[in-house]
N, C-alpha and C positions, 0 to 999 in steps of 0.2 A: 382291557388287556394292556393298552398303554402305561396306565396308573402303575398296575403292578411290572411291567419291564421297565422304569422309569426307580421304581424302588428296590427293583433288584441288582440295578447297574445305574449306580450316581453318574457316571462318566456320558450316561447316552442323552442328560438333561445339556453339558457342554457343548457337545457336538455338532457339527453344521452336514447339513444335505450335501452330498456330491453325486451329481447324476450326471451322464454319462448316455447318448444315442449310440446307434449302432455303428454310423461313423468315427465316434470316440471322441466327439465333441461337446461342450456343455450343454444341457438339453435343459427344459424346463417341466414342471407337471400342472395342468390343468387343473385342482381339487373342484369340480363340480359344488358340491356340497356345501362349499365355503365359496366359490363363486369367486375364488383367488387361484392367479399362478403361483408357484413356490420356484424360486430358483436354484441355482447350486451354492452355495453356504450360506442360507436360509439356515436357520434353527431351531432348533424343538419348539420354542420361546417366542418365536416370528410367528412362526404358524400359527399355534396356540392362542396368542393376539391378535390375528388377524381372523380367526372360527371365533371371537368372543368367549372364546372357552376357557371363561374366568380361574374355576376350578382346576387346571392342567396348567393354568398357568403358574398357581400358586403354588402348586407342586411343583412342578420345574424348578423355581423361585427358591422354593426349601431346600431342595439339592442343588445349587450354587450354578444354576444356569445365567 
């Protein structure tokens, strides 16, 4: 799913995370899976490098991330 929202809108490859808690302060996300925290303006790009996930990377890459 990511591959194809990532092809449908070049713009979400530039973009940085902003997360937001209930008090409205920078929060951060746990990813279990990848065994990494992601911050708030992290990037599609960071993350993606940091999951080894060569393949998303190089897409990102394509679309001017």
């Amino acid at each position: 799913m990511a591959f194809r929202l990532v092809g449908e809108d070049r713009g979400l490859a530039r973009m940085s995370i902003a997360m937001r808690s209930a008090s409205n302060t920078l929060s951060d996300i746990n990813f279990k899976s990848i065994e990494h925290y992601a911050y708030g303006g992290d990037t599609a790009l960071r993350i993606a490098a940091t999951a080894h996930d060569r393949a998303m990377a190089l897409t990102l890459l394509t679309r001017d991330a």
